[in-house]
mmJSON file of the N, C-alpha and C atoms, coordinates in Angstrom:
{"data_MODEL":{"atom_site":{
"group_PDB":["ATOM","ATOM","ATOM","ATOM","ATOM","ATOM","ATOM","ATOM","ATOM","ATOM","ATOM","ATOM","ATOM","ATOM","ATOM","ATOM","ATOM","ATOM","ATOM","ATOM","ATOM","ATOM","ATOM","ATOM","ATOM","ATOM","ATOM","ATOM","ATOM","ATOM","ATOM","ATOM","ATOM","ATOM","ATOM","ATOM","ATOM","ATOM","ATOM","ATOM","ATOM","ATOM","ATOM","ATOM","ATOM","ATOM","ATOM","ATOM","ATOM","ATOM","ATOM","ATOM","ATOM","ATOM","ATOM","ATOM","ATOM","ATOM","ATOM","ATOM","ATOM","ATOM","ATOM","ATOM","ATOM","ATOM","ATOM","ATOM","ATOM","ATOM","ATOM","ATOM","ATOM","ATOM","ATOM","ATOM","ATOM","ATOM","ATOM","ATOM","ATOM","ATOM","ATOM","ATOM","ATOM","ATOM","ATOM","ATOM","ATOM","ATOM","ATOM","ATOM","ATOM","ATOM","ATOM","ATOM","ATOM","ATOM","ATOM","ATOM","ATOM","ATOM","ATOM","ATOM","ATOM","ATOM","ATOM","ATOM","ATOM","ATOM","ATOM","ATOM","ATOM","ATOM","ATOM","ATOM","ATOM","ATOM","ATOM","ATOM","ATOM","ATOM","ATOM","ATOM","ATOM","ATOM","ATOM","ATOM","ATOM","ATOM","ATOM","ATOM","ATOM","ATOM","ATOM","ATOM","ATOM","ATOM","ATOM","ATOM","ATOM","ATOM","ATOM","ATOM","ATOM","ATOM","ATOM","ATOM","ATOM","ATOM","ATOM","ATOM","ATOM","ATOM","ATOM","ATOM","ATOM","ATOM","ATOM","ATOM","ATOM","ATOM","ATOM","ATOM","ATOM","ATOM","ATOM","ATOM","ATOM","ATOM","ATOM","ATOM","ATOM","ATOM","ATOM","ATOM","ATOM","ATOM","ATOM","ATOM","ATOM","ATOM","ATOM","ATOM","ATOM","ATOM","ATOM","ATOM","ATOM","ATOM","ATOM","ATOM","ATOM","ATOM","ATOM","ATOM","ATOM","ATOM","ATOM","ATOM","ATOM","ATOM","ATOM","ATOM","ATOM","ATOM","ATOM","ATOM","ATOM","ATOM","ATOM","ATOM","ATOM","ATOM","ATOM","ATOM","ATOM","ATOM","ATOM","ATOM","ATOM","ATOM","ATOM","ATOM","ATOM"],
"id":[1,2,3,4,5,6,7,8,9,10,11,12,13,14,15,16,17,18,19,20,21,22,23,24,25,26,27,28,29,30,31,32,33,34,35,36,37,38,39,40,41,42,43,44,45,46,47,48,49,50,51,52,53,54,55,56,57,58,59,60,61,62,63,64,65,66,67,68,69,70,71,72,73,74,75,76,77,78,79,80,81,82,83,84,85,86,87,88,89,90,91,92,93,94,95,96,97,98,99,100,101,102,103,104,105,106,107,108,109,110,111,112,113,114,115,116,117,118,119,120,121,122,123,124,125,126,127,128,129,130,131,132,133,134,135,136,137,138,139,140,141,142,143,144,145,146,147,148,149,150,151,152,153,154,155,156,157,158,159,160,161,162,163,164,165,166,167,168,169,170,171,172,173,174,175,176,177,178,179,180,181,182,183,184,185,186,187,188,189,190,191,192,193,194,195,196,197,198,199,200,201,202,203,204,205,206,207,208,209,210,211,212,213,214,215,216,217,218,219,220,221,222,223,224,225],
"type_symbol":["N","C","C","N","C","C","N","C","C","N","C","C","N","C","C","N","C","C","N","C","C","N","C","C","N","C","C","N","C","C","N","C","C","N","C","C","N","C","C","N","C","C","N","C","C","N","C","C","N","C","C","N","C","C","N","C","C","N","C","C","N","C","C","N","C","C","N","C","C","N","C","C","N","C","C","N","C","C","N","C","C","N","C","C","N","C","C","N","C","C","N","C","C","N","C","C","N","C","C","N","C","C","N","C","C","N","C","C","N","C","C","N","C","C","N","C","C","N","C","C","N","C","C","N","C","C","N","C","C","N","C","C","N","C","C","N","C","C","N","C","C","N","C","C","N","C","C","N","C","C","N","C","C","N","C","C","N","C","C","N","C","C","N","C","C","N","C","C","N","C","C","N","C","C","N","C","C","N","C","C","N","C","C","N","C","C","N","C","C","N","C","C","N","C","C","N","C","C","N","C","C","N","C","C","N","C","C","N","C","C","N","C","C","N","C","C","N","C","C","N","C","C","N","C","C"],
"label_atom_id":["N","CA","C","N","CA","C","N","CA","C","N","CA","C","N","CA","C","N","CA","C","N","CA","C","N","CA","C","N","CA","C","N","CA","C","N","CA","C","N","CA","C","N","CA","C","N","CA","C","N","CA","C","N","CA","C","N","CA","C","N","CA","C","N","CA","C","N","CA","C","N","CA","C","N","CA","C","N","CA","C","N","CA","C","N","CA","C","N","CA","C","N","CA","C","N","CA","C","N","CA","C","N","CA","C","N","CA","C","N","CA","C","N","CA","C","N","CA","C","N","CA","C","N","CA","C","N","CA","C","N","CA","C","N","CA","C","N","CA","C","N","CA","C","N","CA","C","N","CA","C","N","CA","C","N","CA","C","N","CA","C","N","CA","C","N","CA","C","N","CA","C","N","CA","C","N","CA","C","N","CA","C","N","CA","C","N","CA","C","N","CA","C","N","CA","C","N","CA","C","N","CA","C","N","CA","C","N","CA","C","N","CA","C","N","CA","C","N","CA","C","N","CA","C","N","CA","C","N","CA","C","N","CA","C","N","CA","C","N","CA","C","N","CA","C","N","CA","C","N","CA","C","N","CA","C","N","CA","C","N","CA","C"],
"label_alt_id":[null,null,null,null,null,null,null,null,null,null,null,null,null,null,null,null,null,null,null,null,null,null,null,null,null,null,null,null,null,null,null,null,null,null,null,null,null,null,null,null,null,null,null,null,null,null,null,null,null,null,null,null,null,null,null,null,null,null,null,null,null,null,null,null,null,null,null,null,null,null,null,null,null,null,null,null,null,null,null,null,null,null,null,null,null,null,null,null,null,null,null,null,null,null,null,null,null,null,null,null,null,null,null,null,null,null,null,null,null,null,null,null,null,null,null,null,null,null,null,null,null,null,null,null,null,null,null,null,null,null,null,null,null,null,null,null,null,null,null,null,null,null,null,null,null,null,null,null,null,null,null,null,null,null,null,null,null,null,null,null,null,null,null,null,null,null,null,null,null,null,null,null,null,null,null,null,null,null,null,null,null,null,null,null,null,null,null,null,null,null,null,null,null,null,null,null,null,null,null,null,null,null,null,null,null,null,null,null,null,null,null,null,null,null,null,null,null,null,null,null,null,null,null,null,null],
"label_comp_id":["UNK","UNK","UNK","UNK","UNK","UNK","UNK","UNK","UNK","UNK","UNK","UNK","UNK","UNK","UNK","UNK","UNK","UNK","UNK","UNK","UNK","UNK","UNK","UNK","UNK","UNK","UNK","UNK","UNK","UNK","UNK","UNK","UNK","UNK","UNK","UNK","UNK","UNK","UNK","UNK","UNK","UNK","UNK","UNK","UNK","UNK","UNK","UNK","UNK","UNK","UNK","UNK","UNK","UNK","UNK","UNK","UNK","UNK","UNK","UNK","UNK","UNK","UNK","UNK","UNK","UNK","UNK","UNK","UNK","UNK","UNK","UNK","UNK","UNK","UNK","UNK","UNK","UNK","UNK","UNK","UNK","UNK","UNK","UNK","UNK","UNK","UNK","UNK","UNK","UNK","UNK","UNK","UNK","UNK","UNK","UNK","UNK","UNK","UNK","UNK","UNK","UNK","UNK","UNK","UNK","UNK","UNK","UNK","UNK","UNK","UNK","UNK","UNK","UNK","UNK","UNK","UNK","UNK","UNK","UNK","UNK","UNK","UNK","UNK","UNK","UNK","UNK","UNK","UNK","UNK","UNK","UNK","UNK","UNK","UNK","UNK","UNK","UNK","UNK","UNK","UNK","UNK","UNK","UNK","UNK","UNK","UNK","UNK","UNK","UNK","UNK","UNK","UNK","UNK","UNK","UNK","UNK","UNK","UNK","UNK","UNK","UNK","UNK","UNK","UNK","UNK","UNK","UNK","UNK","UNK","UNK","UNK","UNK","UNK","UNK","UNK","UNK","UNK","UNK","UNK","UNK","UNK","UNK","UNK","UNK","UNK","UNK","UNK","UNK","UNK","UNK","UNK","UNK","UNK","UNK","UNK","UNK","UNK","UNK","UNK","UNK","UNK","UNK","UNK","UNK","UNK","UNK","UNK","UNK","UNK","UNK","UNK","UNK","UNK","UNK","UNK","UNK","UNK","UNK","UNK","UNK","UNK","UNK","UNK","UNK"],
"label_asym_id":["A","A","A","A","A","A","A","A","A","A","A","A","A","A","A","A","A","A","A","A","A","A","A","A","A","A","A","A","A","A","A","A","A","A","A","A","A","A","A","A","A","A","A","A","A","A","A","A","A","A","A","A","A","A","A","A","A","A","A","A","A","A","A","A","A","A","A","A","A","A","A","A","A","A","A","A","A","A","A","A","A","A","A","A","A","A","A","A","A","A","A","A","A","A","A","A","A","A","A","A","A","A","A","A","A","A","A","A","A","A","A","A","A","A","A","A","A","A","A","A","A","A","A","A","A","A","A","A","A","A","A","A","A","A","A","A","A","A","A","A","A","A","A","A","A","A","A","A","A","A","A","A","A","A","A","A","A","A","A","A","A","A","A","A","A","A","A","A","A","A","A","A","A","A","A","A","A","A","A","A","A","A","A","A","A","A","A","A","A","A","A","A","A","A","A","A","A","A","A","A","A","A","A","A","A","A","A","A","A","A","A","A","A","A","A","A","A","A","A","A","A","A","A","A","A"],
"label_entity_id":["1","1","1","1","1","1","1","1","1","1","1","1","1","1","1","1","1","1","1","1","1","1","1","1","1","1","1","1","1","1","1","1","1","1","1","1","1","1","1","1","1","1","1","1","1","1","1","1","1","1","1","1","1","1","1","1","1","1","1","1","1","1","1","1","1","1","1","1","1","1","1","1","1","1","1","1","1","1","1","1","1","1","1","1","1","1","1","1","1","1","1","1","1","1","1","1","1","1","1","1","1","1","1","1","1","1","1","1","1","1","1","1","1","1","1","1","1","1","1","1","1","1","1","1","1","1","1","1","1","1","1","1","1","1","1","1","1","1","1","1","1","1","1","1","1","1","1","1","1","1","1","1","1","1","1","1","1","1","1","1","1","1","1","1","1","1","1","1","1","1","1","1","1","1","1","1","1","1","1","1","1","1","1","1","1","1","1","1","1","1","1","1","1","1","1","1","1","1","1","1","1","1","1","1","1","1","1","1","1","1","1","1","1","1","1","1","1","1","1","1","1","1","1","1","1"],
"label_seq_id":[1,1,1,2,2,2,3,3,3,4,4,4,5,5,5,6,6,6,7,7,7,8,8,8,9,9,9,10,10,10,11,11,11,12,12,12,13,13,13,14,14,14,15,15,15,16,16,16,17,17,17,18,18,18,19,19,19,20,20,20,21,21,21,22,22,22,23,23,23,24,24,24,25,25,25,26,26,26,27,27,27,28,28,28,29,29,29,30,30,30,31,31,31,32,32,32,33,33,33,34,34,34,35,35,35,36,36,36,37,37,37,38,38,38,39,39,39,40,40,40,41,41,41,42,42,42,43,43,43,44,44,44,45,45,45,46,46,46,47,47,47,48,48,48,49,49,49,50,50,50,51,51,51,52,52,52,53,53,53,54,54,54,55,55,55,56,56,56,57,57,57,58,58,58,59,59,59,60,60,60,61,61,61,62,62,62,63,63,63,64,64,64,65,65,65,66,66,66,67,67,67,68,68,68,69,69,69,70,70,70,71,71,71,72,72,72,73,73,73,74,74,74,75,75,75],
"pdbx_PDB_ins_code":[null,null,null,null,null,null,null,null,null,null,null,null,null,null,null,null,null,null,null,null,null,null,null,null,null,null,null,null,null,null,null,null,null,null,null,null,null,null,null,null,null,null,null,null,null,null,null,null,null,null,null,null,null,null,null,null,null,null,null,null,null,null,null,null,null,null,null,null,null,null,null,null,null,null,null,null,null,null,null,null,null,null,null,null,null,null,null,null,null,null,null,null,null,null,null,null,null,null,null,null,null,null,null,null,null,null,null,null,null,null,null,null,null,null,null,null,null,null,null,null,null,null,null,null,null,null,null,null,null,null,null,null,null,null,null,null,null,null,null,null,null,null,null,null,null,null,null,null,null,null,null,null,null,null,null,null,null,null,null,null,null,null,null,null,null,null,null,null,null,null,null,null,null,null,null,null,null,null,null,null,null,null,null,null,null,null,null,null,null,null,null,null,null,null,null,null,null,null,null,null,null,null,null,null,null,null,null,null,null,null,null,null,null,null,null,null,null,null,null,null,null,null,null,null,null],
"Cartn_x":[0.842,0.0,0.892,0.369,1.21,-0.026,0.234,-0.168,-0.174,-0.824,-0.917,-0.903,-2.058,-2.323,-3.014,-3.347,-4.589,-5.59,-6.163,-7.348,-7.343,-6.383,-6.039,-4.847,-5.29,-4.103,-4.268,-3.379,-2.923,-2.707,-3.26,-2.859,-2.97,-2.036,-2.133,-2.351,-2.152,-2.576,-2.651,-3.148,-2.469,-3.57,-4.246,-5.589,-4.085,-3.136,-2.365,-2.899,-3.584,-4.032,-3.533,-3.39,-2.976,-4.596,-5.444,-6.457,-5.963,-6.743,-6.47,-7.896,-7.781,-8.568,-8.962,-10.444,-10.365,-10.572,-9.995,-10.054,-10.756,-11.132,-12.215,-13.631,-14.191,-15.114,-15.255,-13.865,-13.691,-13.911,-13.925,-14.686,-13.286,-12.957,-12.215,-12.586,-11.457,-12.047,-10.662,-10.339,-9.493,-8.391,-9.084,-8.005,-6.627,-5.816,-4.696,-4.008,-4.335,-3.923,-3.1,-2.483,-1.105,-0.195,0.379,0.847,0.251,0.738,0.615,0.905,1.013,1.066,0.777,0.921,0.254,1.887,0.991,1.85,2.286,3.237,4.212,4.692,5.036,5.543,5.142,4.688,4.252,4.735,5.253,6.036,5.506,5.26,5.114,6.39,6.294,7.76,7.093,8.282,7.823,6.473,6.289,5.444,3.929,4.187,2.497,2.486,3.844,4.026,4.015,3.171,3.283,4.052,5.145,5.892,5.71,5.072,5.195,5.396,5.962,6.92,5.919,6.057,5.05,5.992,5.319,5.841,6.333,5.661,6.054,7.786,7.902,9.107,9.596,8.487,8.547,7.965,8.648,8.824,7.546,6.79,5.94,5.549,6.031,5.384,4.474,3.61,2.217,1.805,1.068,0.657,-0.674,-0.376,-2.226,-2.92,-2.589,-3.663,-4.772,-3.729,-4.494,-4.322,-3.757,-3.996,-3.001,-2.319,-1.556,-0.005,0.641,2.12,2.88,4.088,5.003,5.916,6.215,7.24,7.085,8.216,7.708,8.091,7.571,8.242,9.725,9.97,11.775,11.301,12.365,12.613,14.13],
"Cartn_y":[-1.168,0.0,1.238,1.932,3.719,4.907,5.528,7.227,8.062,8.018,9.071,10.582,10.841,12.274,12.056,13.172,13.637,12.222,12.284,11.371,9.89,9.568,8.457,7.881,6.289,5.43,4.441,3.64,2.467,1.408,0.431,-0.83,-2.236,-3.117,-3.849,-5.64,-6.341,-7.483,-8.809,-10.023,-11.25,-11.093,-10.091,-9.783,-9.12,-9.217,-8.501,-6.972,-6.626,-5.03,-4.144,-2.728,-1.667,-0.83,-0.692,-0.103,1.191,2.381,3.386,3.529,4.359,4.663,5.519,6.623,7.273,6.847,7.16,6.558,7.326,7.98,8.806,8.03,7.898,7.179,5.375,5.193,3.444,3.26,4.118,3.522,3.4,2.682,2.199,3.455,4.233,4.939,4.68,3.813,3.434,2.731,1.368,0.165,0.173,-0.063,0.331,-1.346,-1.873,-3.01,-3.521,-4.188,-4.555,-5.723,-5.92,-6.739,-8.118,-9.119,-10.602,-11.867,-10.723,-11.727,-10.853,-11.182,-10.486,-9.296,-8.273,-7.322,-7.305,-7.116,-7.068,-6.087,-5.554,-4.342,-2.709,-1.723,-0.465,0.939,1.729,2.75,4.221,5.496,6.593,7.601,7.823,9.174,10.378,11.288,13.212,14.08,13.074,13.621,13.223,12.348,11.465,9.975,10.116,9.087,7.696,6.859,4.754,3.659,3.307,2.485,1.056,-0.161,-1.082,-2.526,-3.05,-4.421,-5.855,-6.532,-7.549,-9.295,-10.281,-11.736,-11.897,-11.15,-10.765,-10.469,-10.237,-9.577,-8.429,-7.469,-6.401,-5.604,-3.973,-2.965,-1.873,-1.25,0.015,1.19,1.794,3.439,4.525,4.836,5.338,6.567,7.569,8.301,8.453,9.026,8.847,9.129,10.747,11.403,10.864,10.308,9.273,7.765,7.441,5.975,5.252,6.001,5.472,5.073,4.414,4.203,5.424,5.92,6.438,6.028,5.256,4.382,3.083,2.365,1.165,0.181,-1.187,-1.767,-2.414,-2.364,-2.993,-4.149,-4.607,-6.11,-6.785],
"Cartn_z":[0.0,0.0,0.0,-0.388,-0.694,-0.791,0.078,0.011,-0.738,-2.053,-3.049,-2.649,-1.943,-1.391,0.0,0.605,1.251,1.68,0.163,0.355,-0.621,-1.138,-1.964,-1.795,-1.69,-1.222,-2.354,-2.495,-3.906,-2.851,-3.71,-3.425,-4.248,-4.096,-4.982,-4.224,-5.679,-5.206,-6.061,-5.42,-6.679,-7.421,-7.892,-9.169,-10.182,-10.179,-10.965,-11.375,-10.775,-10.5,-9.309,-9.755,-8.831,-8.8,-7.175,-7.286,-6.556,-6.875,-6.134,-5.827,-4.114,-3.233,-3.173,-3.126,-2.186,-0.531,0.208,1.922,2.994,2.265,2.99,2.98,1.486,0.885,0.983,0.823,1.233,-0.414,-1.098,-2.476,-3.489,-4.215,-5.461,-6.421,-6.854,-7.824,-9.216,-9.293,-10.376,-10.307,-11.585,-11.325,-12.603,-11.944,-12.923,-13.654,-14.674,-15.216,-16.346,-16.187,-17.415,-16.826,-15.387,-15.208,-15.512,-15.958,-16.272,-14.896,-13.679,-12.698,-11.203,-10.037,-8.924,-8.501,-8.507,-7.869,-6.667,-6.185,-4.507,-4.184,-5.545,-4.837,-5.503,-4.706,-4.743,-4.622,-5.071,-4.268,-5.064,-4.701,-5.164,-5.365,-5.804,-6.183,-5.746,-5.438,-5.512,-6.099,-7.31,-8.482,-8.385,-7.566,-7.454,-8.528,-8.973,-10.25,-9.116,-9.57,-9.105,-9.553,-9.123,-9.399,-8.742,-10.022,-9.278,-9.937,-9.459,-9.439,-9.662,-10.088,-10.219,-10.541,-10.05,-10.237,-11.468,-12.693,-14.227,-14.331,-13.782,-13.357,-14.531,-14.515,-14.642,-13.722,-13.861,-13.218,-14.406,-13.753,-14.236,-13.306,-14.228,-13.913,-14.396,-13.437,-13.457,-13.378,-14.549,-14.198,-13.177,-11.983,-10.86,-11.953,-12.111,-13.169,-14.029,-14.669,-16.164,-15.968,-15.332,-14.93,-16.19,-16.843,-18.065,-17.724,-18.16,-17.951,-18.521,-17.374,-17.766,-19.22,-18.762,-19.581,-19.835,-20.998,-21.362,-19.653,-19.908,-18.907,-18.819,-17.553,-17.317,-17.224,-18.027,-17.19,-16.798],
"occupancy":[1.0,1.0,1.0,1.0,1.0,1.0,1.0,1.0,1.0,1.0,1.0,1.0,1.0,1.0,1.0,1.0,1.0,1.0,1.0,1.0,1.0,1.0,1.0,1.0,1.0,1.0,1.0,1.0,1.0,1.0,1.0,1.0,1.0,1.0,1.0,1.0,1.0,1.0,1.0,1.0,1.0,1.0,1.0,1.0,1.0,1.0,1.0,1.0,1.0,1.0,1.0,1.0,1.0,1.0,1.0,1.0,1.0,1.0,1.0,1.0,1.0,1.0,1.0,1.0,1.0,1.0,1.0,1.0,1.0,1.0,1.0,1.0,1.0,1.0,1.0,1.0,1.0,1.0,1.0,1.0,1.0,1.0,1.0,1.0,1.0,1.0,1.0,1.0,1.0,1.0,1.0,1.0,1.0,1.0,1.0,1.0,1.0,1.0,1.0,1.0,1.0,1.0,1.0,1.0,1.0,1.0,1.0,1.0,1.0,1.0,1.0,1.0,1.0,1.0,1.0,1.0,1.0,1.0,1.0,1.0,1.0,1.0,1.0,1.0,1.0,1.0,1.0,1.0,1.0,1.0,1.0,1.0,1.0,1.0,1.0,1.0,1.0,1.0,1.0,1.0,1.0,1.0,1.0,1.0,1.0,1.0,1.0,1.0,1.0,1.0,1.0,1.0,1.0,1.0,1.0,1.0,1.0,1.0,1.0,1.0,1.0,1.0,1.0,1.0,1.0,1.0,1.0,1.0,1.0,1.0,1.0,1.0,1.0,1.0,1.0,1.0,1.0,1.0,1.0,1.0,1.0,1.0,1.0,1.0,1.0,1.0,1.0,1.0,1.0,1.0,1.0,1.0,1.0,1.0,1.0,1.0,1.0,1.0,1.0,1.0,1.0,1.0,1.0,1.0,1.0,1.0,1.0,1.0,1.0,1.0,1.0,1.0,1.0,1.0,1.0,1.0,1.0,1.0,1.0,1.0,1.0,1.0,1.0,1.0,1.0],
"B_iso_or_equiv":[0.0,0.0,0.0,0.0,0.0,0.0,0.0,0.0,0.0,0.0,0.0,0.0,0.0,0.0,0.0,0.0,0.0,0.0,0.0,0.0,0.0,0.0,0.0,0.0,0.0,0.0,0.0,0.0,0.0,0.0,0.0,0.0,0.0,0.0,0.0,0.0,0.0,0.0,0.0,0.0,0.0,0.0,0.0,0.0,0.0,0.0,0.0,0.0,0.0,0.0,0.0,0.0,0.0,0.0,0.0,0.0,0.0,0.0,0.0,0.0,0.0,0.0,0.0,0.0,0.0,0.0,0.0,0.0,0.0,0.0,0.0,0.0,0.0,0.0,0.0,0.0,0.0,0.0,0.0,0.0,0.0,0.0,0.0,0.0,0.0,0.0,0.0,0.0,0.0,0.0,0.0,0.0,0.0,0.0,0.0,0.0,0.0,0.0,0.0,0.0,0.0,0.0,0.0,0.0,0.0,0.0,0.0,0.0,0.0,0.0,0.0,0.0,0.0,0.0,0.0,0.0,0.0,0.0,0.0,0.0,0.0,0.0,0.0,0.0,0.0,0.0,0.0,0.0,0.0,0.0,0.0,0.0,0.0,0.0,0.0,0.0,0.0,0.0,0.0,0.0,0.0,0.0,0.0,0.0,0.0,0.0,0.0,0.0,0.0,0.0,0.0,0.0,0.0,0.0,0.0,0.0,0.0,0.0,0.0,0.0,0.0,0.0,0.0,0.0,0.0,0.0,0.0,0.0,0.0,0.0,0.0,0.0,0.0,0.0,0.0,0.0,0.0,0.0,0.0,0.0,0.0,0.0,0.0,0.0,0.0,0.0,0.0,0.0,0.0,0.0,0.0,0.0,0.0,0.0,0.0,0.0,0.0,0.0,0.0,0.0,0.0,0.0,0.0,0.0,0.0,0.0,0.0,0.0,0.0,0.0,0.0,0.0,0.0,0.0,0.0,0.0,0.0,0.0,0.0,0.0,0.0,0.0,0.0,0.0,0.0],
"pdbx_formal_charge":[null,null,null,null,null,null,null,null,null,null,null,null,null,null,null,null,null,null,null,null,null,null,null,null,null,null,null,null,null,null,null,null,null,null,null,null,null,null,null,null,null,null,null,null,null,null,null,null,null,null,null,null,null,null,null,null,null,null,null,null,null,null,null,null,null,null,null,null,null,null,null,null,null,null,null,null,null,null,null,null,null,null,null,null,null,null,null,null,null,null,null,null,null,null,null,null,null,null,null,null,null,null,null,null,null,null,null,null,null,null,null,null,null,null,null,null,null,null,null,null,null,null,null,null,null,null,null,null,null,null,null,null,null,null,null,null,null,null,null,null,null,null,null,null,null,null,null,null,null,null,null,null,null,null,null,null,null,null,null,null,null,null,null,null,null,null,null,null,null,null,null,null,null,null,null,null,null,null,null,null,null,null,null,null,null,null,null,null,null,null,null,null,null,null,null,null,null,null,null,null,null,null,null,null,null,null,null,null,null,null,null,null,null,null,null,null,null,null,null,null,null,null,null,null,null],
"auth_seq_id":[1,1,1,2,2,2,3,3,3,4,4,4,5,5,5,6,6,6,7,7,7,8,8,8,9,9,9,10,10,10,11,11,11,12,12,12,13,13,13,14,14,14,15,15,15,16,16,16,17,17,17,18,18,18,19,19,19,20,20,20,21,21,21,22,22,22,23,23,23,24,24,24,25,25,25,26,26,26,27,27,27,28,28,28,29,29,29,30,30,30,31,31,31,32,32,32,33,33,33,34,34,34,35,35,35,36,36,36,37,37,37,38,38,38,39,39,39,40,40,40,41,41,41,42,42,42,43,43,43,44,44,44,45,45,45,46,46,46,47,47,47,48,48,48,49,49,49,50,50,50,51,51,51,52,52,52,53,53,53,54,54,54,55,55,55,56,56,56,57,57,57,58,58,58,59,59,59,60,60,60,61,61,61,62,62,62,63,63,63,64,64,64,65,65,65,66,66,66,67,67,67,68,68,68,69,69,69,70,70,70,71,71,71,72,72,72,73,73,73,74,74,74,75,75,75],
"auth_comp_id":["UNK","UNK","UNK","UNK","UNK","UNK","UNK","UNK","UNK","UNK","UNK","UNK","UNK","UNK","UNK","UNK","UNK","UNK","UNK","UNK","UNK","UNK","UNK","UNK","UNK","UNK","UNK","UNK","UNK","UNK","UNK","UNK","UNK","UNK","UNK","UNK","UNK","UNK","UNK","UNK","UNK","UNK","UNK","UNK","UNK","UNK","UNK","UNK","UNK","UNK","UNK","UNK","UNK","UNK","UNK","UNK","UNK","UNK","UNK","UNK","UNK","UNK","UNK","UNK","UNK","UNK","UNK","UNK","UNK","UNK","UNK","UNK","UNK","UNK","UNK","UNK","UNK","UNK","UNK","UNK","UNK","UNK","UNK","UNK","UNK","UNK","UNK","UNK","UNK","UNK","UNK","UNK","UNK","UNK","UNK","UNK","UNK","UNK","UNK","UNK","UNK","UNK","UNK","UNK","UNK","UNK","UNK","UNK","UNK","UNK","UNK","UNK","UNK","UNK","UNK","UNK","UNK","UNK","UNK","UNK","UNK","UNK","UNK","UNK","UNK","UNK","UNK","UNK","UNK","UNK","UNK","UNK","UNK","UNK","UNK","UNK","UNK","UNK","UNK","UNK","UNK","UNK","UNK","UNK","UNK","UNK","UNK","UNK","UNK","UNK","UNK","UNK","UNK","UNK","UNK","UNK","UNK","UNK","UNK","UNK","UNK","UNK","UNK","UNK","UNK","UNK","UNK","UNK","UNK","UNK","UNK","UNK","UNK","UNK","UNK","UNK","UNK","UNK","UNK","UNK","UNK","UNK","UNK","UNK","UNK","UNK","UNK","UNK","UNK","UNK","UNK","UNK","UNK","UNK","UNK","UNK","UNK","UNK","UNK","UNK","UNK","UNK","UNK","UNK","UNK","UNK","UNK","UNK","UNK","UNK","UNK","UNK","UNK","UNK","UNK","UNK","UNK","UNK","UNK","UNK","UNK","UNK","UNK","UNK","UNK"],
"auth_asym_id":["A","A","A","A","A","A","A","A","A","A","A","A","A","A","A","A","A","A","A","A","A","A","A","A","A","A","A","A","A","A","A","A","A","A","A","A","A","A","A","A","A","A","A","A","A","A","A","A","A","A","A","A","A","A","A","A","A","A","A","A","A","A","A","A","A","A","A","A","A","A","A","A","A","A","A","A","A","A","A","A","A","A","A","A","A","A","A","A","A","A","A","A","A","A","A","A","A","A","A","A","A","A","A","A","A","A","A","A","A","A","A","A","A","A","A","A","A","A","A","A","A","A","A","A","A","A","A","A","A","A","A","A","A","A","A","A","A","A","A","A","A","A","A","A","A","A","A","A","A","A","A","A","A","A","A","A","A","A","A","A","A","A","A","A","A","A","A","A","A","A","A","A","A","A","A","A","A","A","A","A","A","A","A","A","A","A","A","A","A","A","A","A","A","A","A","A","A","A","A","A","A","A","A","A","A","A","A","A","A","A","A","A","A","A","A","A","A","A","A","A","A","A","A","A","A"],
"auth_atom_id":["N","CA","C","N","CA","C","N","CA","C","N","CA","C","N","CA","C","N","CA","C","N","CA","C","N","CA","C","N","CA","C","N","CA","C","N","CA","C","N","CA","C","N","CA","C","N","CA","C","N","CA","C","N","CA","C","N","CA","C","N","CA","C","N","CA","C","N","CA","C","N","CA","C","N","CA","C","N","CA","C","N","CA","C","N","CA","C","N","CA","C","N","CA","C","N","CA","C","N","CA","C","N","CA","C","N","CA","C","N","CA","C","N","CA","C","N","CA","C","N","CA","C","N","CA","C","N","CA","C","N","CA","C","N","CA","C","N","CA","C","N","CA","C","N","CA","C","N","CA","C","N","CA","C","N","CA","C","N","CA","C","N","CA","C","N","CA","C","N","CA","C","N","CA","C","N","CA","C","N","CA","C","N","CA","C","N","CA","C","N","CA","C","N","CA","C","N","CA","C","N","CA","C","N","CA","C","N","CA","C","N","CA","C","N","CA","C","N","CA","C","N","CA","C","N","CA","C","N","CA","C","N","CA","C","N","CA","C","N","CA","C","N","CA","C","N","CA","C","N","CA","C","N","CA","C","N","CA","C","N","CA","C"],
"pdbx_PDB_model_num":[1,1,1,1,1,1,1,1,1,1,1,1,1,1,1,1,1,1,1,1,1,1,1,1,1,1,1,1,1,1,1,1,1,1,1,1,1,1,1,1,1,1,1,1,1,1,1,1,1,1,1,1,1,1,1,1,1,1,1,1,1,1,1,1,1,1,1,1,1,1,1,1,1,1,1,1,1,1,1,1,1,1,1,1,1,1,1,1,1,1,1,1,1,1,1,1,1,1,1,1,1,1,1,1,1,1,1,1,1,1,1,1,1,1,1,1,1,1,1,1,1,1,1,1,1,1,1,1,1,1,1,1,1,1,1,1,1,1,1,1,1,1,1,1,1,1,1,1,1,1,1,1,1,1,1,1,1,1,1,1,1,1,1,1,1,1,1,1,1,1,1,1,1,1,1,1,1,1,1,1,1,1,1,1,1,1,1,1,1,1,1,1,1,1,1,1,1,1,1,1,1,1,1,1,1,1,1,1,1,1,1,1,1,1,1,1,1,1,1,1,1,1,1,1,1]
}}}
């Protein structure tokens, strides 16, 4: 899990999805999908950008904003 802002937290899971929160609401307001296996690992940068790691053994990065990838994936 990771702290986007204020009122939105990320979290992931073996759905090979990253959901973001609002945590105020308890409500899911956007699922972020592409990995091919369950995500483990989560982290936010300076920018609000989502970086996260998956059994795939690739690495992705996330715009919150648009829910789109930064960049291609590492592997």
């Amino acid at each position: 899990m990771a702290v986007i802002d204020n009122n939105v937290i990320a979290s992931s899971g073996e759905d090979c999805t990253v959901k973001l929160w609002d945590w105020e609401r308890g409500e899911c307001i956007k699922t972020l999908i592409a990995h091919g296996n369950a995500v483990w690992g989560l982290s936010k940068d300076k920018m609000g950008n989502v970086a996260t790691a998956s059994w795939d053994k690739t690495v992705l990065i996330w715009s919150v904003n648009d829910g789109k990838k930064e960049i291609p994936k590492i592997k």
